[in-house]
C-alpha positions in Angstrom: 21.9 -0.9 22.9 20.3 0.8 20.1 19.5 4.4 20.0 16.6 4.3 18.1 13.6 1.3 17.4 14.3 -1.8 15.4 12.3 -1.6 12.3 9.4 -3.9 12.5 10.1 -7.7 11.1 11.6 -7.8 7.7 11.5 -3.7 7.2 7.5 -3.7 7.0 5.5 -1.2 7.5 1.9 -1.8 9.0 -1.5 0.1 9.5 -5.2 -0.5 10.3 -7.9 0.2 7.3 -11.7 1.0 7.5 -12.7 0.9 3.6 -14.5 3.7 2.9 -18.5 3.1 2.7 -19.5 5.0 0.1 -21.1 3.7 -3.8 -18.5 4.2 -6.7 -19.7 4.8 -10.3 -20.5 1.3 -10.7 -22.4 0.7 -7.4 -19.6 -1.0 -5.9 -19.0 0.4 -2.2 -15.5 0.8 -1.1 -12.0 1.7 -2.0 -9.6 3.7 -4.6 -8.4 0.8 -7.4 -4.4 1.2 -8.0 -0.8 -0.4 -8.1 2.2 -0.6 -6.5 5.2 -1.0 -8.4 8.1 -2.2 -6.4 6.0 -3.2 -3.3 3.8 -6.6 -2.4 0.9 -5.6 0.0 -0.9 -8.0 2.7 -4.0 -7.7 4.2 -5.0 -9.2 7.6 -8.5 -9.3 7.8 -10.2 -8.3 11.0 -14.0 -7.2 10.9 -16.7 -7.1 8.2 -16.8 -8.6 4.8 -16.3 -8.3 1.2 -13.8 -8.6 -1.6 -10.4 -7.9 -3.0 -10.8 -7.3 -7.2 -7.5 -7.9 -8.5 -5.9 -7.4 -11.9 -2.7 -9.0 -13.3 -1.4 -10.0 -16.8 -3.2 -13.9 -15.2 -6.3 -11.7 -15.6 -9.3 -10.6 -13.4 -9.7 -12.2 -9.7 -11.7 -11.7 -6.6 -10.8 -13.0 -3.2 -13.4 -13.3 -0.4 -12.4 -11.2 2.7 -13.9 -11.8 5.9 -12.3 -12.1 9.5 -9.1 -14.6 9.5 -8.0 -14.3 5.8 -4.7 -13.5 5.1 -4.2 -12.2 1.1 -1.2 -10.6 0.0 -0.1 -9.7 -4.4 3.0 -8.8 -6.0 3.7 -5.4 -7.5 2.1 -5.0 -11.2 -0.8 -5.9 -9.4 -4.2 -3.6 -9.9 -6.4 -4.1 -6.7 -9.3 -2.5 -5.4 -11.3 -3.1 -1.9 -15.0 -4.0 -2.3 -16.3 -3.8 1.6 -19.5 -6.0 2.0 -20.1 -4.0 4.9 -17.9 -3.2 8.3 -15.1 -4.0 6.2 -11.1 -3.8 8.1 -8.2 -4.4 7.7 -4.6 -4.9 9.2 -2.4 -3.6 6.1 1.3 -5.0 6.0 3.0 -3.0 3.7 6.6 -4.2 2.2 10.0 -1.6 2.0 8.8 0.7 5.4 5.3 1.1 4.2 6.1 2.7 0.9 2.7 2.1 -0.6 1.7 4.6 1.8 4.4 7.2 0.9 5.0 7.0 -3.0 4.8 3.4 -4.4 1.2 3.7 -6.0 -0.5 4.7 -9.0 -4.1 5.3 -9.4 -6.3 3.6 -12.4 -7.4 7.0 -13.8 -8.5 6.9 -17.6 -5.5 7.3 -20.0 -5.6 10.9 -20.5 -5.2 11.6 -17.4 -2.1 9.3 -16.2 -0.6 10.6 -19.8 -0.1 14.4 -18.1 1.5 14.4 -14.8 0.8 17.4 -13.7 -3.1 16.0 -14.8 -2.8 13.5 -12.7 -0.8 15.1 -9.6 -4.2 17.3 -9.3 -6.9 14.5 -9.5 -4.4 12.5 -6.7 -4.5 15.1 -4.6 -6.3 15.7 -1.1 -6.9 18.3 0.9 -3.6 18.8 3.5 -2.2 15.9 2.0 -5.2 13.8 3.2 -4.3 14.5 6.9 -7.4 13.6 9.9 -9.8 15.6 9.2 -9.5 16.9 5.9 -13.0 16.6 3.4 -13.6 13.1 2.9 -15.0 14.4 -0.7 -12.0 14.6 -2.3 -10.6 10.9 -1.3 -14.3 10.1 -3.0 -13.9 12.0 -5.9 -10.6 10.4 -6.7 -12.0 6.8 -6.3 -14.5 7.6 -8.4 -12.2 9.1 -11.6 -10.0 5.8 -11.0 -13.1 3.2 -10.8 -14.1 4.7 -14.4 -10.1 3.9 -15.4 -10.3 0.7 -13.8 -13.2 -0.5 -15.5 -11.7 0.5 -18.9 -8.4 -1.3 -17.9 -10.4 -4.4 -17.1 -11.9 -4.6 -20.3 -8.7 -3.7 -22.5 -7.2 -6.6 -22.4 -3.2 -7.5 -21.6 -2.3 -4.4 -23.7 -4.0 -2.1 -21.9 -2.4 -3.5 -18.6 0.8 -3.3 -20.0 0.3 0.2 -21.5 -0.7 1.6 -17.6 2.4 -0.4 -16.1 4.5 1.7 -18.7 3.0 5.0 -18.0 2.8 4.2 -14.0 6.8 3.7 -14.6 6.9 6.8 -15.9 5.2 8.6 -13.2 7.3 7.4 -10.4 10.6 7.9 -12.3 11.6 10.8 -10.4 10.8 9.4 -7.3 12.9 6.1 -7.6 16.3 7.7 -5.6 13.9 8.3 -2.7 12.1 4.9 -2.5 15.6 3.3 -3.4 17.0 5.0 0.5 13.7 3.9 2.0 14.3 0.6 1.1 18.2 0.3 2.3 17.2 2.0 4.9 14.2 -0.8 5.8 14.5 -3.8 4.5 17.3 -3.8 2.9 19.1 -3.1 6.4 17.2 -6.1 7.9 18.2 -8.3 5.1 22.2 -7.0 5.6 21.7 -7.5 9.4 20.3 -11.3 9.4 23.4 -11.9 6.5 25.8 -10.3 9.2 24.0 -12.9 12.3 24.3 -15.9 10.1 27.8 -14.9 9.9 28.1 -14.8 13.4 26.3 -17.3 14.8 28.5 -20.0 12.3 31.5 -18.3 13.6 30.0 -19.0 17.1 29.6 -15.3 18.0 26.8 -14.5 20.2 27.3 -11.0 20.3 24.1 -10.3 18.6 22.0 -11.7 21.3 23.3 -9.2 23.8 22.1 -6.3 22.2 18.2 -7.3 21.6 15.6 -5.0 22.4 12.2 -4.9 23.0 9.8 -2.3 21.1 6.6 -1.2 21.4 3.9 1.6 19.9 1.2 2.5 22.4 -1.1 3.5 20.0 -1.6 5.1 16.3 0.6 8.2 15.5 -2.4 9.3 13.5 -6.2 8.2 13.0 -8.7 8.3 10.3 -5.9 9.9 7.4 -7.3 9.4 4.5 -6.2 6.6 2.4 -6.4 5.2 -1.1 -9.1 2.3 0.2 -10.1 3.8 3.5 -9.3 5.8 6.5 -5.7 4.6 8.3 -4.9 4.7 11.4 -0.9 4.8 11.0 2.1 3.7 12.9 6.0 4.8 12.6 8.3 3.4 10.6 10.6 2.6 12.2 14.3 2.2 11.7 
């Protein structure tokens, strides 16, 4: 038996999301725009309504959202959560939910992204966003990144390929860190399904001795403050 969880399918990480509620610059109500960059994202759509804006060097999209749609995007892709009102979401986040702990850059406006110490304090919330910290801040940091975003989307490819460059550059130092995640995640579950395959055409059941059922009662935390919203988190486990 194993002396610690499984990681969930496939190395994922997963949370619930209720976009924020409050108007942006451009009377838009809902979340922070930004990217991932080694990360696809999916979103399981559970109550409420509105739109996903998304920007990719195919151009400017937006998908519906309402309850039963499924959307998921690639990394390099700019999104941002429009909520149409009572807007949530089951977030499925790739590599141990490292969107969540690294793996995103915000749209703020070129000078900003340019000077990362600059953009370390506009990214910043109050105790790291934890439950209960001033909802202000999480605002005020959507609202510097919807006045990037709207620049971005009317820059052209160029300007989307000048903010993937300096988003690389941001997360350079990190890289090392999100490269363990990821063996540790799903890079581990890919190794383990190779080393079943293995077995199961040697005719080795071995495998199917050891499985284990997991469960999490409930949220480790509720209501941290997010990029698009307020989470409530689970572990990742593994």
């Amino acid at each position: 038996m194993r002396d610690r969880p499984a990681p969930l399918p496939g190395g994922v990480g997963v949370s619930r999301l209720r976009v924020y509620d409050t108007v942006a610059p451009d009377g838009l109500v809902g979340g922070t725009p930004h990217v991932h960059l080694c990360c696809t994202e999916g979103y399981v759509v559970t109550d409420g309504e509105g739109v996903v804006q998304t920007l990719t060097t195919a151009g400017y999209r937006e998908t519906p959202l309402r309850p039963g749609v499924v959307v998921w995007f690639e990394p390099g892709t700019v999104h941002r959560l429009v909520n149409g009102g009572g807007l949530s979401i089951v977030v499925l986040m790739q590599n141990s939910g490292l969107p969540e702990a690294g793996d995103a850059v915000l749209t703020f406006p070129p000078e900003v992204l340019a000077d990362p110490a600059a953009y370390a304090t506009a990214a910043a919330l109050p105790d790291g966003g934890a439950p209960g910290a001033d909802v202000h801040a999480a605002y005020r940091r959507r609202d510097l990144a919807v006045t990037g975003f709207q620049a971005l989307r009317s820059g052209g490819p160029a300007a989307l390929a000048a903010f993937h460059a300096t988003a690389i550059a941001l997360r350079q130092p990190l890289l090392a860190r999100w490269r363990q995640r990821w063996e540790a995640g799903a890079g581990r579950a890919a190794a383990d399904t190779a080393g079943q395959l293995d077995a199961l055409e040697r005719g080795d059941p071995g495998h199917l001795g050891d499985a284990g059922v997991y469960a999490v009662a409930e949220p480790v935390e509720r209501g941290r403050l997010g990029m698009c919203g307020l989470l409530d988190t689970y572990p990742a486990a593994g």
